[in-house]
Every structure is written in structure tokens, then in C-alpha cells.
N, C-alpha and C positions, 0 to 999 in steps of 0.2 A: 504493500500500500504506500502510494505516496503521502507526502504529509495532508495536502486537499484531500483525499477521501478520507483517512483518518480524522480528520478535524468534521467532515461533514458525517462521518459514521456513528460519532460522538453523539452525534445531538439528533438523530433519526427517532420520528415519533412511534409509539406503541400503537400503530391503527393501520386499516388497510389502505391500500393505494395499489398507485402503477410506479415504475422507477425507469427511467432512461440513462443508460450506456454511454459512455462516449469514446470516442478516441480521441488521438492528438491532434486530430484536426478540425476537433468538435464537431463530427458527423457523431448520429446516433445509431450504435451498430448492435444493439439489442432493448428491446423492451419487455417489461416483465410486469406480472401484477402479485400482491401479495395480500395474504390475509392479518400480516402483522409488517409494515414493511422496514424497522429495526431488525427484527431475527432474518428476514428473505434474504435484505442485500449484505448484511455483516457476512453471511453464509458463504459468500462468493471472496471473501477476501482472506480466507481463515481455512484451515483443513488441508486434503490433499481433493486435488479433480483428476478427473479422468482426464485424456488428451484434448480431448478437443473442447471442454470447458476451460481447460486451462489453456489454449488458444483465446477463448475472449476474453479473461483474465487479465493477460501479458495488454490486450490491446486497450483495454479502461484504465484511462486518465484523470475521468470526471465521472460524476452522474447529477441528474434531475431526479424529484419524485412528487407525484402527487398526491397528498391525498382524498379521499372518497371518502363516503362514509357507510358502505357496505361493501362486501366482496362482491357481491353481483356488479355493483355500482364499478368495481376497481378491471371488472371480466370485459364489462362491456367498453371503456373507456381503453385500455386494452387491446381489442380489437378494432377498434379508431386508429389508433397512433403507430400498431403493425402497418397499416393501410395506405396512412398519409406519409410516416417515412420511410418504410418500405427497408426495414433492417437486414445486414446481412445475415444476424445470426438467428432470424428469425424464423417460423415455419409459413411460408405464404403459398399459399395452392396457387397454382400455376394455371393458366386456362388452355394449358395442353391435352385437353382433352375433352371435349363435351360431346354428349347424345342427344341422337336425336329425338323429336316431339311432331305429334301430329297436332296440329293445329286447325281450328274453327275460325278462322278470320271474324273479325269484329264488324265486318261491311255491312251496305243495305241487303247486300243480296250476296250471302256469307258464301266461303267455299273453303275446301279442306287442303292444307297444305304440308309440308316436313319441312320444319327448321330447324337451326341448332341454338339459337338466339330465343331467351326467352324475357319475353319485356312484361313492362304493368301497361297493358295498353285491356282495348273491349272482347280479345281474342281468348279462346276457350283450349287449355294447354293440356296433352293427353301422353304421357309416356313417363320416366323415358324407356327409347327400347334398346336393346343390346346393340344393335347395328342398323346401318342405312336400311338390307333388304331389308329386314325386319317391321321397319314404319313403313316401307313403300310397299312390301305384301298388305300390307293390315290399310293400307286407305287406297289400293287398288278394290280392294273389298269391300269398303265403305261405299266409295266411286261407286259400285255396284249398286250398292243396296240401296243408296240416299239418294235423291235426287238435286241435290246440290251440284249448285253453277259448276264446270271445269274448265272455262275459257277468262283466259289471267285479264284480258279486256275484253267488255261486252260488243257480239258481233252485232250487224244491222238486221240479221233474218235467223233464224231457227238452226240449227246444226246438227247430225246426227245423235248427238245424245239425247237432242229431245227426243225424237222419233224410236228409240230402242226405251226410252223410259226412266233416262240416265239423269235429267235434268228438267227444271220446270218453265226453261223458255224466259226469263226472266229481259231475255234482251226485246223480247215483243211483246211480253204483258204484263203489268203488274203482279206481285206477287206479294199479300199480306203479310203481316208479321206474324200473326197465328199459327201461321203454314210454317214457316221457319221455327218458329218457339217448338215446335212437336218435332219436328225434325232433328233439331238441333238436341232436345231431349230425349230422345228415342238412339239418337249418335253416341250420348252422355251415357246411357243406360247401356247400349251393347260395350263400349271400351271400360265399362268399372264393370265388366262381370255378367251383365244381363245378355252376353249371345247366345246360351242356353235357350232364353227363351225365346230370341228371334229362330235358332235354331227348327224351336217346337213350330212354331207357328208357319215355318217355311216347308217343315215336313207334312202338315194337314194342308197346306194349300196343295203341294206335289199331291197327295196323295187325292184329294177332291178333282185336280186338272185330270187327272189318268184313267177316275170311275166317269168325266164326262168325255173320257180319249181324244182331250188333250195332251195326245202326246208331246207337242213340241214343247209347251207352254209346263208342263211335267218337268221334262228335259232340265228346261231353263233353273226350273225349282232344286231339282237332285243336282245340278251341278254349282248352286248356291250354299248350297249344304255342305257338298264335299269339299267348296274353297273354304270354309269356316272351319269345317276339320282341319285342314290343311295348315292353317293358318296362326287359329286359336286352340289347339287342342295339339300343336307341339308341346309342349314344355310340359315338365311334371310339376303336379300342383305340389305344395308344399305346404299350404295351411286350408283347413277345411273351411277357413270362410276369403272373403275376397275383397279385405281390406288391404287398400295400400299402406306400405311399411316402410324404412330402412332400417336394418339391423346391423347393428356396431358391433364389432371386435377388436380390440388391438393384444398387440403386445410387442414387449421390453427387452431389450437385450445387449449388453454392453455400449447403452448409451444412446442409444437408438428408438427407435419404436416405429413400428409397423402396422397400420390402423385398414382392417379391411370393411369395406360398406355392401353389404347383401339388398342389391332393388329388389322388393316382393310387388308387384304390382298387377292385382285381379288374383290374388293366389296363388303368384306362378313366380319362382325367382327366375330373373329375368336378365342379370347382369350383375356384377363385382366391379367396384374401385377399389385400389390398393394404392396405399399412401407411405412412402416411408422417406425418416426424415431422420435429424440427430438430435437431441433434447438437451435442454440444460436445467431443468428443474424436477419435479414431482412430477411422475407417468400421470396422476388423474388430471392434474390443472394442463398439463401440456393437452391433456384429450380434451377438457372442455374448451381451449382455445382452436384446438383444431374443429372443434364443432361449429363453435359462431364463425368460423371462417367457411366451413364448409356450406352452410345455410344463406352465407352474404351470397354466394358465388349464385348469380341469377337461373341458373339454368338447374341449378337442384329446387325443384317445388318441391315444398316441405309437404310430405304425405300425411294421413291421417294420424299416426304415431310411429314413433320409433324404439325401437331394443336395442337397451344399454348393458355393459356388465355392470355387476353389483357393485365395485369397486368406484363406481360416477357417483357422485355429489347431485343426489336426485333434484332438490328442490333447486338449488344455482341451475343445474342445465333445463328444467323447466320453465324457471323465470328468464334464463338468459336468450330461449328460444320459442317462450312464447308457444307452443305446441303442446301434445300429450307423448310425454317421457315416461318407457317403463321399462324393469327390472326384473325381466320373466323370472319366477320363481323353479318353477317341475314343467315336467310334458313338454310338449313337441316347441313351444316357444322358446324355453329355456335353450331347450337342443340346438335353436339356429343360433344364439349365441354364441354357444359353445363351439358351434361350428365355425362361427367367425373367426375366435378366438383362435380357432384351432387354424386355421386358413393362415390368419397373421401369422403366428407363431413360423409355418413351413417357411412363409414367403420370405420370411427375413433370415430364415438359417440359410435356406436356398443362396438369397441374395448377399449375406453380410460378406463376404469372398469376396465379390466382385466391390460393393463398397469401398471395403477395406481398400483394394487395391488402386482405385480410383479417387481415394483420400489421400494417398500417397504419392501417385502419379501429380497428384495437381495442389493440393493446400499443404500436403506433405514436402513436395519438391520446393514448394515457394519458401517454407520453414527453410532446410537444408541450404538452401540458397542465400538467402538472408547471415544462415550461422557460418558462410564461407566469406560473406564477403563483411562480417562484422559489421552487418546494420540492422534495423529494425526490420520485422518481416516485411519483404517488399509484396504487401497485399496487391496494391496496383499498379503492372507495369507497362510503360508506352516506349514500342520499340519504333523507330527512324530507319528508312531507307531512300541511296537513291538509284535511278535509274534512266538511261539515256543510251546514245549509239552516237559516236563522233559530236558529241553535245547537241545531238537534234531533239527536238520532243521531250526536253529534261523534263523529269517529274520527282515526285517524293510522296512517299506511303506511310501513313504510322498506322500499326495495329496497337491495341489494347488489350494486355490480360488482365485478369479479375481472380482472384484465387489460385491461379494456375488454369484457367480455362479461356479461352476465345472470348473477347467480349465484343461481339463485332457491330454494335451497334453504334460504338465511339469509332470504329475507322474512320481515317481521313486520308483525303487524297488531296495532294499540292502539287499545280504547276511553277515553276520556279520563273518570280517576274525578273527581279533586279536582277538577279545571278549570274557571269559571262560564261559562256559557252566553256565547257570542261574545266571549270570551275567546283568541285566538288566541294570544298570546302565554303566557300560561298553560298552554293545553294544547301549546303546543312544550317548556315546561319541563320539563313532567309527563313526557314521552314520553320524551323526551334524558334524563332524570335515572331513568327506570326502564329503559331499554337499556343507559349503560354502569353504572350502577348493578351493574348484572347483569352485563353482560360481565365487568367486575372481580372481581365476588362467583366465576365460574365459570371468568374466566383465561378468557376465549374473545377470539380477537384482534380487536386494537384495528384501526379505518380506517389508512387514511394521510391521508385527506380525507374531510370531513363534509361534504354541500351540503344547503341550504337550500331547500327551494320556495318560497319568500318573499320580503319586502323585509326592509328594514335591521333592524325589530323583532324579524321572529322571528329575526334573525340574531344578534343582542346576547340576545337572551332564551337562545337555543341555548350563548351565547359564556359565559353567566351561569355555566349547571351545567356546562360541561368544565372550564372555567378557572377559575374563582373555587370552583366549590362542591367538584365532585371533584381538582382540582388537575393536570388529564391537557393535554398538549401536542399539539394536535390542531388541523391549520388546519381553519378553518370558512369555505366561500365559501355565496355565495346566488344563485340563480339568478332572473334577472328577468324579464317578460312584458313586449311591447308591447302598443300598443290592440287588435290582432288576437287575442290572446294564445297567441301567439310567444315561443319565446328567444328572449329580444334578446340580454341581456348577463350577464356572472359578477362578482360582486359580492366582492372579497375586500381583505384588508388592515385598520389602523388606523391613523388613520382608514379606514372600508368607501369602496373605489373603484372603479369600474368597470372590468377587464382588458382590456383592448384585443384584438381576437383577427379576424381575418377570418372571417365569414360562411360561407367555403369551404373553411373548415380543417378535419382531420380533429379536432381537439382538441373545435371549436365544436360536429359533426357529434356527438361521444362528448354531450355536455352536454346535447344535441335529447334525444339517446335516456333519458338516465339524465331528463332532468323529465317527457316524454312516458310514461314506465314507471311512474314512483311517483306521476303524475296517473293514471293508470288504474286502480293497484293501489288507491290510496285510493278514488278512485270505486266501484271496483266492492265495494270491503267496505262503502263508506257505503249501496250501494242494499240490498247482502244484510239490514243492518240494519236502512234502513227497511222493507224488505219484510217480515221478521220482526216487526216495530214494528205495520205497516198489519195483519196478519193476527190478532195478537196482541188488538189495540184493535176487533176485530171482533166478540171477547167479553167484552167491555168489561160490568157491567150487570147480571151475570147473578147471581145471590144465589147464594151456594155454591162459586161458580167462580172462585176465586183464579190467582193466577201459577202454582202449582205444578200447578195439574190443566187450565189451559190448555195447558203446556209438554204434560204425558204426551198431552192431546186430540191436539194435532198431531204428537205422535212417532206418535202409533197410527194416525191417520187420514192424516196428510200436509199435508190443505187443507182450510181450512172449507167447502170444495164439498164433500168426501165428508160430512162430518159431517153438514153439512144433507140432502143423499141417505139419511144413516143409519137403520137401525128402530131404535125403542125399544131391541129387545133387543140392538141390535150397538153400542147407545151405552153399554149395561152390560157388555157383555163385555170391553169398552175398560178399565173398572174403576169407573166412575161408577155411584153409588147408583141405587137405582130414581127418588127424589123429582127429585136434579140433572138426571136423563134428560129428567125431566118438564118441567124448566125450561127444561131447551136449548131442546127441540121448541119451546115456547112462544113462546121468545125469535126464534128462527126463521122462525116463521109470522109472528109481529107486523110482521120484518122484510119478509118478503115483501110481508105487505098494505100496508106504509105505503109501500113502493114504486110499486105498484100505483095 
């Protein structure tokens, strides 16, 4: 503890709250809620942690706390401030993954659709289902049975669907809301369970059309039947009645926890989420925050009830979710618990292997790295490259890691203005003094490590504008190539020395990645360029045809292959005068023939 936490640890009240995290750069890198928040945060500075709590440890400089005046009050405030600053050491569900939903559009003249977005809007929300076929079988089926519009705009005349009995024509005749309300309830009724008895009632129609040998009209009926089989009567029911559910399981394991979610919907489970993540406090409270996060996320409609293990804080996850929370005691409800429970548990033995190694490959290697080059762990690192061909098309690429992973949302790409032509050193200036230029100007956060794609010049050129010109404390290492052009080696220190590091380290392994990424990046904007460059100088020549009506030639056409393909008149509908048309063509043919 430094002296500021000690001195703030001092005087923490006996009551509940939330606490915020910080690091040295006054980012908030976890948030936590507590039922007494003197005993929660003292916890975190005292004792022995497992690795990866003692990763956020090292990283708290500071904290904030608020307090509430209930735990609920501390739960729900809590999941605010996960949301708003979006912590690294926090658990945020990701919206990598949603299902789909059959949808009742909210219109005058409603119709059934599959989304994966689900909003607060007048529409009527049905799933979710395991996978795409899955809602597109079940409202080809609907389609069938309802007669609900299927055209996304209303035509000016009637269309096969009406005429088969598919729809009620809505684009030629009014259609009352009464008509819709039964429909739309009758839709409601077969998707919570009630196909049974469209079932029954499809079977005494077949059976009435065949005693008046109606056969077709029979026909039509027994093969309404056998898509409802087909359709609704896969899945093994799992509860004898046909309330929608979700049933929770997690479980714990060196630091971890693995939380799986069972969709029961109509009596049928129907789909699994698996969630796993790394924890820094008490298995129950990390589950009730995964709950209110998991019910924020728009696209889970909260079902009729859900099954928790015994081990949840009934009345908190009731108040905190506003729903009916229960705690199957015996019998088959208990069982899908258990089943959950038991799901988790594989999923993470299954999985903790691959974690493990993936903790290591990347927040593992970044640790390792940091303890070679004697700095603080460099959580975020922004590596520089440049790239060019006889100083044509100079460019410059920074990628960004975040833990040891790709963060390619912060890539940037610079063409180099001032810089003279094979000027290398120059254009590292340029680039490094227009990024943190900017990052300062905009407060967007600083590295913890700058690397180099270069040797010692662009390293001191680099070292010029953080340190001498903007005044910022930021180590700068450089990465080196052998004759194969290989990492070899990290180039850090002053004097610049070479880091000693095995070949087989994961740290060396992180270094491969991050020069092998920002040599690609740069490469592939340097060819964009030339290629723009080569296509550009292909209308080179031409009287009339400056920069600015070459750029519009290829936004309109694409490629000088179409252009030369072009008529006269589609070179003028482009925006080009009748005279320049007459130049292109010319310039064109000339080309051909001197080819020739």
C-alpha cells in the first residue's frame, strides 16, 4: 500500500457502497460493490491473492467509494458504473453473440419477422430460438397458418398469398383491428405452448374435408399437421408444464467461474449460454453482478421466472431484477439446476487448459516483459512503422496492444507530409509528434510502452519528440531484425542495449506478434497507396483532366477498365463535359494502339 491508500483505508466507513480502482493514470480499472465497504477494500491490500488478483493489486494507486444505503442500493449502482467506464478488470458481457426472435411488428397492418435486435418499441417478441433455421422453420409455419401481410411494402393489387389464403389483402381493403387482435392472439397462444390445440382442431377439420372427399383440401390439412410435428414436436420437453424459464448454474475454480444459462421456453430447453470469466471477489456477489448485466443486455427478455442455486442471495436478486427468482428445492426443477451446475463445472475443466495458456500467451507475456525491461507492466503498447519503395508512397502504421492482445480499433495509419523523400528518421518524427500531439490535445490514453520497428535512429528520432519536445515519460524500446529478417532482439535503455530475453519466452513470443502486425499493417496501406498512385498516373496526360475529376472518374467508374469499356454518353453522365469525353476516348485508343 502506498501511503494515499493507507491514509484513505484509515478512515473507510462501516456501510455499504461501491469502490472504484485506479491506476497511475487515474483510469478506473475495476469496480466493486460491498456490503460493509471498510472490510471489502482493506481485503484487497492485506493477505496473499491468487495471480491474477494480484495483477490488479500491483496496478491501484488510488481509489473512490460511494456510499448507499442498502446492498441492493450498492448492486444496482454497481452495474451503472461497470457500464459507463467500462473496466478492464471487470466482467462485461460482450454482445458477441445474440438469438434470434420472431417478431409481431407493431404496424397498422402487422407482419411476422426474425430479428436479433430487440427494442421497447409496439412489436410482440417470441423466442429466443437456438439458431437462425430454427425461427425461420417456426414462422414459415406461422406464414402458413396466419394470415398476416408478407410483403415488407404494400403492393397496389392483391398477390398470391391472398389467393392461397396466406394473407388478408390489406393492400386493397381495409382490414379492422379486431381481425388483427384475434390473430395476433391466436399467434401468442400457439408460440407459449397452445399448438396442441391448433394441432387438435387442424386434425377434425382434415378429418370433416375427407368424410365430404375433400380430398385436396384434406391434403392441405395432414400436411399442416405434419409441419407442426416437424417443427414443434422436435425437442424433448423437459418440464410438464410450458412456462418460460432461464435456469442458472455456475461454478468456481481457481479463480474463475463458469456460469451456464438453460432457455426453457414452451417446455422445451431450447439453447445454453456459457459464460466464463476471472473473479476477484465472493462467487455469489460476482453471480448477482453477472445477472443484472445479463438482464440489461436487451435481447434477453426476462421470462416468466428463473432457477437459481441455493447459494444466491434470494431476496437482493429478486429486488435487483424485479422478476420471480426461485431456488428449486426436490424433483425435476431442482434437477435442471443441478444440471447446470453440472454443465459449468465440465465447461471450465474442459476449458481452464486453454485459458490458462492464453493468460500466458498475452497478460502473462506482457508481465514477463515489463520484468525484463524493468518497468511497470506495459498494459498498453503502441508499436510504429515505416514503409515506402525509393521514398515513393511513404506511409507509417501504429498498431495497438491491450493486455497482450490486438486492439485494432486504435490502429492508425499516417501518410508522411513534411518528411523528405528517404528520410526515415524524419518521417518517425512526423508521425510520433502528430499521435501524441493528439492524444494530449484529446486526453486519449497514453502507452505504457512505445516500440520501435527500427534500429537505434528511429529510436532516438522517436526519443527526440516524447522527451525532449512534448516532455511525456514514456519508455521507448526498438525492435531488431536478423539477416532472415527475424526478431532477433529489443533494443531498450540509455545508452540503447540489447534485453536479453530467450527465444522461447512468452514475452519474446508477444514482440514476434506486435513487429509481424505493424509490418503488415504498414505494408498493406503502403500497397493501397501505390495502387491508388499506379491507377491514378494512368490518367496522367490528359488536357482537362486534373486531380479533382480523376478522383470523381474513379469514385463513379471504380477502374480504368470500366472507363475505357465506357460510351461517350456514360463518360458524360459521370459529369464530364462532352469535349473531356472526347479526350478520354482518344487518350484511350492511343493507348491501346501503342500497345499493340
Amino acid at each position: 500500500m502506498n501511503e494515499l491508500i493507507q491514509q484513505k483505508c484509515a478512515i473507510l466507513p462501516d456501510q455499504p457502497g461501491c469502490y472504484l480502482m485506479k491506476d497511475r493514470k487515474g483510469t478506473i480499472i475495476y469496480v466493486g460493490k460491498a456490503k460493509v465497504l471498510k472490510n471489502r477494500v482493506r481485503s484487497y491490500f492485506t493477505g496473499s491473492h491468487d495471480g491474477k488478483t494480484q495483477r490488479l493489486v500491483q496496478e491501484i494507486v488510488d481509489f473512490e467509494y460511494i456510499v448507499t444505503s442498502s446492498e441492493l442500493e450498492a448492486l444496482i449502482l454497481e452495474l451503472h458504473l461497470i457500464k459507463k467506464h467500462d473496466p478492464k478488470y471487470n466482467i462485461m458481457l460482450k454482445d458477441d453473440k445474440t438469438y434470434p426472435y420472431i417478431k409481431i411488428t407493431g404496424e397498422k397492418n402487422p407482419k411476422l419477422i426474425i430479428t436479433r435486435q430487440v427494442k421497447k418499441d409496439k412489436g410482440k417478441y417470441f423466442g429466443p430460438y437456438p439458431n437462425s433455421h430454427s425461427a425461420h422453420e417456426t414462422k414459415k409455419l406461422l406464414d402458413r397458418l396466419y394470415p398476416l401481410r408478407k410483403c415488407q411494402k404494400l403492393p397496389s393489387q392483391v398477390c398470391l398469398y391472398y389467393h392461397i389464403g396466406q394473407c388478408l389483402a390489406p393492400c386493397v381493403k381495409e382490414i379492422d383491428e379486431p381481425t388483427y387482435t384475434e390473430i395476433i392472439h391466436e399467434i401468442s397462444s400457439f408460440l407459449n405452448g397452445g399448438h396442441g390445440k391448433v394441432k387438435k382442431e387442424l386434425t377434425e377439420k382434415m378429418n370433416a374435408a375427407a368424410e365430404q372427399l375433400e380430398f385436396e383440401r384434406a391434403k392441405e390439412y395432414r400436411d399442416q399437421i405434419a409441419h407442426i410435428d416437424q417443427v414443434m414436436e422436435k425437442q424433448k420437453m423437459t418440464m410438464n408444464d410450458f412456462t418460460n424459464r432461464d435456469i442458472f448454474g455456475y461454478s468456481v475454480d481457481k479463480g474463475w467461474m463458469c456460469v451456464q444459462v438453460f432457455f426453457v421456453r414452451q417446455g422445451k430447453l431450447i439453447e445454453r449460454d456459457v459464460s466464463l470469466f476471472p473473479m476477484y471477489r465472493d462467487p455469489e456477489e460476482e453471480f448477482l453482478t453477472f445477472l443484472g448485466q445479463f438482464y440489461a443486455k436487451p435481447e434477453h427478455i426476462k421470462p416468466k421466472e428463473i432457477f437459481v442455486p441455493n447459494t444466491t442471495d434470494l431476496d437482493l436478486a429478486s429486488e435487483l431484477l424485479q422478476m420471480k427468482v426461485i431456488i428449486p428445492q426436490k424433483g425435476a426443477k431442482k434437477n435442471l439446476v443441478d444440471l447446470a451446475q453440472k454443465n459449468a463445472s465440465i465447461a471450465l475443466k474442459e476449458k481452464f487448459h486453454l485459458i490458462e495458456r492464453q493468460e500466458e500467451r498475452t497478460v502473462g507475456a506482457v508481465e514477463e516483459l515489463g520484468q525484463l525491461m524493468g518497468i511497470s507492466m506495459p498494459s498498453r503498447i503502441e508499436a510504429f512503422d515505416n514503409s515506402h519503395i525509393h521514398g515513393t508512397d511513404a506511409v507509417s502504421a501504429m498498431v495497438v496492444f491491450v493486455d497482450g492482445r490486438a486492439y485494432k480499433k486504435d490502429y492508425r495509419k499516417y501518410k508522411t507530409r513534411t518528411a523528405a523523400k528517404h528520410d526515415d528518421y524524419g518521417a518517425m518524427r512526423e508521425v510520433v509528434r502528430r499521435r501524441y500531439t493528439r492524444v494530449l490535445k484529446e486526453r486519449l490514453p497514453l502507452p505504457d510502452l512505445i516500440i520501435i520497428d527500427g534500429g537505434k535512429g528511429q529510436i532516438e528520432a522517436a526519443r527526440e519528440i516524447i522527451e525532449d519536445e512534448l516532455g511525456l515519460d514514456i519508455p521507448i524500446a526498438g525492435l531488431a531484425k536478423d539477416t532472415k529478417h527475424q526478431t532477433s532482439s529489443l533494443l531498450y535503455g540509455d545508452p540503447l542495449m540489447i534485453i536479453p530475453m530467450k527465444r522461447t519466452s512468452e514475452a519474446f513470443y508477444l514482440l514476434q506478434r506486435i513487429q509481424d502486425e505493424v509490418h503488415r499493417f504498414a505494408i498493406t496501406f503502403h500497397r493501397q497507396q501505390r495502387g491508388k498512385h499506379t491507377i491514378a498516373s494512368s490518367l496522367d496526360g490528359i488536357e482537362g483532366i486534373g486531380p479533382k475529376r480523376k478522383k470523381l472518374l474513379l469514385k463513379h467508374f471504380g477502374s480504368v477498365k470500366r472507363m475505357q469499356a465506357a460510351s461517350k454518353e456514360e463518360l458524360i453522365e459521370s459529369g464530364l463535359p462532352s469535349k473531356l469525353a472526347d479526350n478520354l476516348i482518344a487518350h484511350f485508343q492511343k493507348n491501346l494502339l501503342s500497345s499493340e
